[in-house]
C-alpha positions, 0 to 999 in steps of 0.5 A: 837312911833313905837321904843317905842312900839317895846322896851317895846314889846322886854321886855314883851318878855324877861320877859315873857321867864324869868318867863317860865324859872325860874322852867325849867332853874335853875342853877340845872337842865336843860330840855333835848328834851324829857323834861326830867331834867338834875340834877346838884344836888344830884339825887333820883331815885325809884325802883319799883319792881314786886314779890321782894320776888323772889331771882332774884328780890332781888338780882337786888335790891342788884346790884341797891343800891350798884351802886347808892352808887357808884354814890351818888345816893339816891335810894328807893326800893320798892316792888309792888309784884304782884298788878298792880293798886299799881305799878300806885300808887307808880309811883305817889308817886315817882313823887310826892315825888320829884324823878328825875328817876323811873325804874319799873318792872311792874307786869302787862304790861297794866298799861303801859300807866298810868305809861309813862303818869304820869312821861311824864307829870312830866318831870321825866325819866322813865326806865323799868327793865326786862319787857317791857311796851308801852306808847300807848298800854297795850300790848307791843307786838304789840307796834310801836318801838319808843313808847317802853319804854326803858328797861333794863335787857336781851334779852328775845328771846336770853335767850330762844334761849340758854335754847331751844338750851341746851335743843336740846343737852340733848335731842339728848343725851339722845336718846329719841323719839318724840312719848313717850317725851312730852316738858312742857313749864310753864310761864305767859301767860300775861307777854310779856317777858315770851312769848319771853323766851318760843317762844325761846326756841320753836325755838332752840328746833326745832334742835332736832325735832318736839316733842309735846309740853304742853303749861301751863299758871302759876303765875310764882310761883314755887308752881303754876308750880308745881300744874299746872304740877301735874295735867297735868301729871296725865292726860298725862301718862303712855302714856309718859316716858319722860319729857323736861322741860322749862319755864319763870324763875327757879321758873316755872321750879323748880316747873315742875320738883318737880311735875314730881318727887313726881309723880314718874318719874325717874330724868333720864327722865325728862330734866329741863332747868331753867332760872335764876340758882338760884333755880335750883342749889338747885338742885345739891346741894345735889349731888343726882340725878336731872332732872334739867339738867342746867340752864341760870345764870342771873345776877341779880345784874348787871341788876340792877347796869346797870338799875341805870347807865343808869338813872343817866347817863340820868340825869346827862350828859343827854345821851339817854337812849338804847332802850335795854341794856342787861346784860351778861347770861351763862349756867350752870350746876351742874359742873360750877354752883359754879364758874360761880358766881351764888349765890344759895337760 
């Protein structure tokens, strides 16, 4: 009686465990231990973009869809611009309609949460690109390592350290003096990743001294740089000759300069360091004359091919994903621009 009761117990189990199986454990996929699928098949992938309008943002879409064509990867691109609510929508339908993988760059980190908890809930691997997010809090800021969501891109503080730094070496060239220089540092001010570029370069900067410091809040548009500055100009001068510039992006800083310029400062005065050098080799284009001093050239298109790699290679042999992976960053300048491989728009 009891041998009898244990077999068929032993086969309810069995069978039990086979129907729990057959969605998980198809011969196609198999779950890793974060409950994310390993894909034998044919991988889809979804990129979500911010402000796909921005060259940076284009380019990175570039280098994403020319390595999913390398690896056979089915990739859709798609631009949320600047609409948070939107980005928690597309998740929702990257889910829904059947992706292995989302990489999202968020145009606000709050939604954070939504977006961990959506792909969470689908087993589908989540990877964010330039900007980080948190799976608990809106503010990745303050969130406890091991909820951060991976994230590839480059390192904020080092970016910013590299922009600072340039800007130190101008300026002690320069020659100028900390009571007539004022530093504008343009950036948005609820984007994480723009806080980490700046502070970096408020750090660097401080080799060279301590120069009073105009902390602008922008949209991270050239056009709202540019006002933003014009305004504050106006109310800073004559007091002020000279002008050092950094910000979150070439956007910011083109922006900055251009509002310095058509209020009649001389481009010997103004010090721009841009993020990006995409825009800012607009700049030395011409060969007139230019505060735009330099820029830090960020490849766009390998963050994007790396964003890519690093999802399949998740899905495919079911490698961890880094905390952070970074792509390489160089100065340059209206001399080396051109052979850096930086493209101008």
């Amino acid at each position: 009686m009891f041998r009898a009761t244990a077999h068929r117990t032993r086969v309810a189990v069995i069978a039990a465990l086979t129907v729990l199986c057959l969605p998980a454990c198809s011969p196609g996929q198999q779950k890793s231990s974060d409950g994310t699928a390993r894909v034998k098949g044919p991988i889809s992938l979804v990129y979500l973009q911010k402000q796909g309008d921005q060259q940076y943002f284009l380019d990175e879409a570039d280098g994403a869809r020319a390595r999913a064509a390398e690896l056979g990867v089915e990739l859709k691109v798609v631009d949320v611009g600047t609409d948070a609510d939107r980005t928690v929508r597309e998740v929702r339908s990257a889910v829904d309609g059947g992706a292995h993988g989302v990489i999202v760059v968020v145009p606000d980190p709050a939604v954070g949460p939504q977006v961990a908890k959506i792909t969470r809930d689908a087993g589908v691997a989540l990877l964010t690109s330039d900007d980080q997010i948190c799976t608990n809090l809106a503010d990745p800021t303050v969130c406890a390592h091991q909820r951060l969501v991976p994230r590839v891109g480059f390192s904020g503080a080092q970016t910013g350290f590299e922009v600072g730094r340039r800007a130190a070496q101008e300026y002690r060239k320069a020659g100028w003096k900390a009571a007539d220089t004022r530093v504008v540092s343009v950036w948005r001010h609820d984007v994480s990743v723009c806080r980490e570029r700046v502070d970096g370069a408020a750090e660097a900067f401080l080799q060279a001294g301590q120069v009073a410091t105009l902390d602008l809040g922008t949209d991270n548009t050239v056009a709202g740089a540019q006002q933003k500055v014009a305004a504050t100009v106006a109310a800073e001068r004559p007091g002020v000759r000279h002008w050092v510039v950094w910000g979150c992006n070439d956007e910011n800083v083109l922006g900055a300069v251009t509002a310095l310029q058509e209020a009649g400062v001389s481009p010997d005065n103004v010090i721009g360091v841009g993020l990006g050098a995409y825009l800012a080799c607009r700049s030395w284009v011409s060969g007139r004359p230019t505060g735009m001093r330099a820029a830090l050239f960020i490849n766009g298109r390998a963050v994007g091919a790396l964003a890519v790699q690093t999802v399949f290679e998740r899905l495919r042999n079911g490698r961890e994903m880094p905390a952070e992976s970074f792509a390489p960053s160089t100065m340059v300048d209206a001399a080396s621009w051109k052979t850096s491989g930086a493209t101008c728009h």
